[in-house]
C-alpha positions as CSV (number, residue, x, y, z in Angstrom):
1,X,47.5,-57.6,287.7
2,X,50.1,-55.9,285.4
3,X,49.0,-52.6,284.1
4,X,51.0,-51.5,280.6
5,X,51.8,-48.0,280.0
6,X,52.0,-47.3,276.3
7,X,53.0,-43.5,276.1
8,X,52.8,-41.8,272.7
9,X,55.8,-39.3,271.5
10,X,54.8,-36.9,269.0
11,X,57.6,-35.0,267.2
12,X,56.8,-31.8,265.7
13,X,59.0,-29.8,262.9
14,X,58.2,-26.6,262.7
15,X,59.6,-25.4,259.2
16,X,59.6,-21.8,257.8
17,X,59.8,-20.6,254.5
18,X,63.3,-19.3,253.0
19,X,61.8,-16.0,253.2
20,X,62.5,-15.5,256.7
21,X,65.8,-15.9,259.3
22,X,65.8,-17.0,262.7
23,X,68.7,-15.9,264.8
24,X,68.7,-16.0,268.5
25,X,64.8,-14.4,269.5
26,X,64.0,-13.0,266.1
27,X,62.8,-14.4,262.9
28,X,63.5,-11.7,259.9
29,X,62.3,-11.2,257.0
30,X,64.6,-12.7,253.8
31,X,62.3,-12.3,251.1
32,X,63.7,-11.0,247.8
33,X,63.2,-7.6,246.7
34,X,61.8,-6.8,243.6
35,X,62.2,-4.8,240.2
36,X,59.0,-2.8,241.2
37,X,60.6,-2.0,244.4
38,X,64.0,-1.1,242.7
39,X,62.4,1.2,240.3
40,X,60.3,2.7,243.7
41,X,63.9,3.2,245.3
42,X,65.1,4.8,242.1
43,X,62.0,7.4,241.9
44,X,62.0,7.8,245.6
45,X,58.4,6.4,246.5
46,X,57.3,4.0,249.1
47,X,56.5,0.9,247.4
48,X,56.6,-3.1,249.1
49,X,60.2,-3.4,251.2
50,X,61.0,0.2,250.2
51,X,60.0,3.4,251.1
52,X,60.0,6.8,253.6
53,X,60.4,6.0,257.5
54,X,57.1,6.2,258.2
55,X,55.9,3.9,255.8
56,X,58.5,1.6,257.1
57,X,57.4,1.6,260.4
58,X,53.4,1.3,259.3
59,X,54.2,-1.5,256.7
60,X,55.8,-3.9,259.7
61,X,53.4,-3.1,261.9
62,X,50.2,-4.3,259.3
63,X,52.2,-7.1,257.7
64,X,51.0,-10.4,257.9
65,X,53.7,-12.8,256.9
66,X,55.0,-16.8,257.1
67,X,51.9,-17.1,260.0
68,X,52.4,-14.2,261.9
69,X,51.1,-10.3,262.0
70,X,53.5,-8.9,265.3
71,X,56.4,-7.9,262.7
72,X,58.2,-4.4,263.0
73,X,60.9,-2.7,261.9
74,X,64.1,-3.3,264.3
75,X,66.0,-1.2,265.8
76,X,69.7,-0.2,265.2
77,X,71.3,-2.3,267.7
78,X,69.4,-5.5,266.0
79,X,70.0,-4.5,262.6
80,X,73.4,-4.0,262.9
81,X,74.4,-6.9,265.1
82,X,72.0,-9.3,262.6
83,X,74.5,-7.9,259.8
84,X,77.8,-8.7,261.4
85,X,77.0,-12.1,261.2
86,X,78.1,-13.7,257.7
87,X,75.8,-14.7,255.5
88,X,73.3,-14.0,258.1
89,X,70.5,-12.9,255.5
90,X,70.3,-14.2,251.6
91,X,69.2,-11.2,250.2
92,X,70.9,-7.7,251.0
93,X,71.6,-5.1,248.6
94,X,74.1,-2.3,248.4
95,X,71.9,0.1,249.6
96,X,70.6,1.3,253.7
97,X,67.9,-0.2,255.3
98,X,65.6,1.7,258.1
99,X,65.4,1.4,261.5
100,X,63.2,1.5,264.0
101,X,65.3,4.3,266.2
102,X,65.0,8.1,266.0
103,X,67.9,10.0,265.7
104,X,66.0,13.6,265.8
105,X,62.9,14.6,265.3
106,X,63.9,14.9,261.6
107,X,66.2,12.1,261.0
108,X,66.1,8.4,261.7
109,X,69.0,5.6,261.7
110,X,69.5,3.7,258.8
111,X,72.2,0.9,258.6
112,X,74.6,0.0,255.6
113,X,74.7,-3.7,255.9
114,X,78.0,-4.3,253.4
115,X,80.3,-2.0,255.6
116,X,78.2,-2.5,259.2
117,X,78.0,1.3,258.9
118,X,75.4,3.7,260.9
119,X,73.9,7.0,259.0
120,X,71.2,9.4,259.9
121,X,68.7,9.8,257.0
122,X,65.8,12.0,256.6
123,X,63.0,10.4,257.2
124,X,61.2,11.6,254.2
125,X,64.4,9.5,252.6
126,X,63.6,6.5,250.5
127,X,65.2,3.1,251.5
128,X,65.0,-0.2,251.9
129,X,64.1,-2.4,254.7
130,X,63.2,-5.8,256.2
131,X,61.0,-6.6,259.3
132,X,61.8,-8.4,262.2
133,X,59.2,-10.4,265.0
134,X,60.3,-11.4,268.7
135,X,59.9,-15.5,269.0
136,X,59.4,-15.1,272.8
């Protein structure tokens, strides 16, 4: 008797929105920012992507974005590496983004994507930001 294996391949695509990066283990958030969140910069209040340390850290840590609620805010090693690769991320502004790394008990690290460069801000500075998840 001849037995006839029929085996079934299934082929998933995962796809992601344009709002977000994958590079290496992380997916970031790409998502545009906003006039509201300009004008928040501008008057120094914590508003969507923009905003004190603190708020930050707490608004990664709640989001729940493209499927997924483990985002945070990265540290300075993964923000700066992410931003010495070309064209890594579609929207970046002219401004410093937060970290996730202390730099006192005062101060936090903030990197200038456009010249790779590392400060020390205040944390009760206003900047921007974008969140970044593990994938493993």
């Amino acid at each position: 008797m001849n037995k006839t294996i029929l085996s079934l391949l299934v082929l998933t695509t995962i796809s992601f929105s344009s709002d977000v990066v994958i590079d290496n283990d992380l997916m970031w958030q790409d998502e545009s920012y906003t006039d509201k969140e300009s004008m928040a910069k501008g008057d120094k209040h914590s508003y969507g992507k923009v905003g004190k340390w603190k708020y930050a850290k707490k608004y990664c840590e709640n989001l729940s974005f493209n499927g997924y609620t483990n985002w945070r805010l990265p540290t300075k090693k993964e923000l700066l590496e992410a931003h010495k690769k070309t064209n890594l991320f579609e929207n970046v502004l002219d401004y410093d983004y937060w970290t996730s790394t202390p730099a006192s008990s005062t101060k936090a690290w903030a990197i200038y994507p456009i010249a790779e460069a590392e400060y020390k801000h205040y944390m009760s500075d206003t900047h921007y930001f974008r969140c970044v998840r593990s994938i493993n």
